[in-house]
N, C-alpha and C positions, 0 to 999 in steps of 0.2 A: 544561506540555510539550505536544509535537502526538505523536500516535502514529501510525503508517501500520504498516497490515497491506497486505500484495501478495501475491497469489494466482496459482496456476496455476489457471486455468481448463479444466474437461474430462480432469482429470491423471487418473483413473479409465482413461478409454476409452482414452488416449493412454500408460496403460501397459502393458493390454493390446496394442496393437499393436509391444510394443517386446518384447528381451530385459532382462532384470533390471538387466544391466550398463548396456546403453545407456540407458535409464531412467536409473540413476546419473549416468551422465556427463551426459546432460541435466541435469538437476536441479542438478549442481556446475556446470557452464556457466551456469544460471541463478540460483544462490546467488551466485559469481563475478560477475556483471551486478550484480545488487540491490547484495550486501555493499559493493563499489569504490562505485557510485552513495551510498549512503546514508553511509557513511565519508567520502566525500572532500567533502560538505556539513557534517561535523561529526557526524554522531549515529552511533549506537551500534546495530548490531543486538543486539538480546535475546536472539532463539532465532530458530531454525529450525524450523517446526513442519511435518511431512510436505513438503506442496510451498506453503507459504508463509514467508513471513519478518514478522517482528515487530519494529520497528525505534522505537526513544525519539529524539526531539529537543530535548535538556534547554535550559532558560535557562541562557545562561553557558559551556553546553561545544558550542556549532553555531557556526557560523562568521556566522551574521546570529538574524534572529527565529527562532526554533522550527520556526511556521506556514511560512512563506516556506523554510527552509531544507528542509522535510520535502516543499514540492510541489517544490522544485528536483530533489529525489535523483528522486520520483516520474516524472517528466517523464524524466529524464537513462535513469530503467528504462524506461519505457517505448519511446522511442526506440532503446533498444539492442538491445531484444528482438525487434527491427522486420527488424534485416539485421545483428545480428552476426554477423561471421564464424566461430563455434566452434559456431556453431548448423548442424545441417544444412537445406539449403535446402528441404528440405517441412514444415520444423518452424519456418520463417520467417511470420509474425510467431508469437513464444511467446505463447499467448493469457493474459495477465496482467490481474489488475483490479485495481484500488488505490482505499482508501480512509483517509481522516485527518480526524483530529478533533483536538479541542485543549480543555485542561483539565487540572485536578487531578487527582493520581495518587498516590500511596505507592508511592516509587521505592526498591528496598532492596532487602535480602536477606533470603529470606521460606526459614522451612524451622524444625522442630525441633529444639533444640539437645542437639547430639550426632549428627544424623543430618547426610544430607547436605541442601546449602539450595542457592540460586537465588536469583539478582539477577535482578529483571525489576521489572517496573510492575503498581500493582492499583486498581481502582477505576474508576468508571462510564466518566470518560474511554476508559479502554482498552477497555472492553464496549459503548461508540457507535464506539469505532473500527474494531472487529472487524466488528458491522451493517453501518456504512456501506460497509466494505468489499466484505458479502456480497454487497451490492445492488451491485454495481460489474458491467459486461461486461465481457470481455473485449479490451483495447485500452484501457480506461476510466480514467479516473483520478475519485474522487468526493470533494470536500472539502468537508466541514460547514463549514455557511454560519455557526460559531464560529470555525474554523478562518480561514475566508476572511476574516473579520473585521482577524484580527491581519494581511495582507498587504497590501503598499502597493500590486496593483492583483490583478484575477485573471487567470489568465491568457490568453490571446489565443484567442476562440473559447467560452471558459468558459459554459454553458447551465446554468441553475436547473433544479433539479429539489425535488419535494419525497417523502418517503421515509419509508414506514410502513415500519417496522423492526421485527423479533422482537424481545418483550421490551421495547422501548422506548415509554413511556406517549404520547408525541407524536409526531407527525411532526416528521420532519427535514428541512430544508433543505438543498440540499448543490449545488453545481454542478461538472458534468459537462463533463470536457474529455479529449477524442477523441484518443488515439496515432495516430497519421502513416498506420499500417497499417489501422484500426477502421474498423468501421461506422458509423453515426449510430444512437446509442439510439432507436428507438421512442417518443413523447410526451413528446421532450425537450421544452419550454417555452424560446420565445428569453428571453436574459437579457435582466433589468428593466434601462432605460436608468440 
């Protein structure tokens, strides 16, 4: 499967300056964004964790490859987050990061029986794809050069990066590709011909 985590970037400081409520409504404006993106590719959000989303691209239930269907949703967030309209215009672009990896998982329902359980994903898969994500800007999209493997090209713009990750015994390959709105990352490296 590909796993993508997408992140609100700076959602601390950015909730301080809000009321409780508006805060909410942002944040459903932006689950709203992600949940329609990653659904209408095929996959499945998992959870909603504070201000990010955790979303599975299983073989057999996306509408193409995993990989490919998981940067499609990415790309579709990003872009949306750039000038949708239910966003207020100082909150344009919503600073989002995203990152995805690809790999084996134990997809199920995990929990004590008798208590209550949860259907999510577990295994290193999903724990490189949370990293890669962390390491993401905002604007950013970062997919494990595993990931980029299964796609039949990357996509337009796409810069290598490599990515010493918490917890993760190797660096990681991943490349970097820029929402509409973003800056240019810092020591990006051009992509290998």
């Amino acid at each position: 499967l590909a796993v993508m985590f997408a992140d609100l970037r700076g959602s601390t400081e950015l909730a301080a300056t809000m009321s409780p409520s508006a805060y909410m409504r942002l944040l459903n404006t932006y689950y709203g964004i992600a949940g329609h993106a990653i659904q209408a590719h095929g996959g499945i959000v998992d959870k909603y964790l504070g201000d990010g989303v955790l979303a599975l691209f299983l073989q057999g239930y996306c509408n193409d490859e995993p990989a490919t269907t998981a940067v499609e949703s990415a790309l579709r967030i990003l872009d949306q987050v750039a000038d949708h309209r239910d966003l207020p215009a100082e909150q344009r672009p919503l600073p989002v990061g995203i990152g995805i990896h690809y790999g084996e998982a134990y997809v199920g329902i995990v929990g004590q029986a008798g208590q209550p359980t949860d259907f999510t994903a577990l295994g290193d898969a999903v724990n490189v794809a949370e990293r890669v994500s962390s390491a993401a800007a905002a604007g950013e999209l970062l997919v494990s050069d595993t990931a980029a493997q299964r796609l039949r090209q990357l996509p337009e713009g796409a810069e290598r990066r490599e990515l010493t990750l918490k917890g993760v015994a190797q660096p990681v390959t991943a490349w970097s590709v820029m929402g509409r709105a973003a800056a240019p990352v810092a020591g990006s490296a051009p992509k290998d011909g």
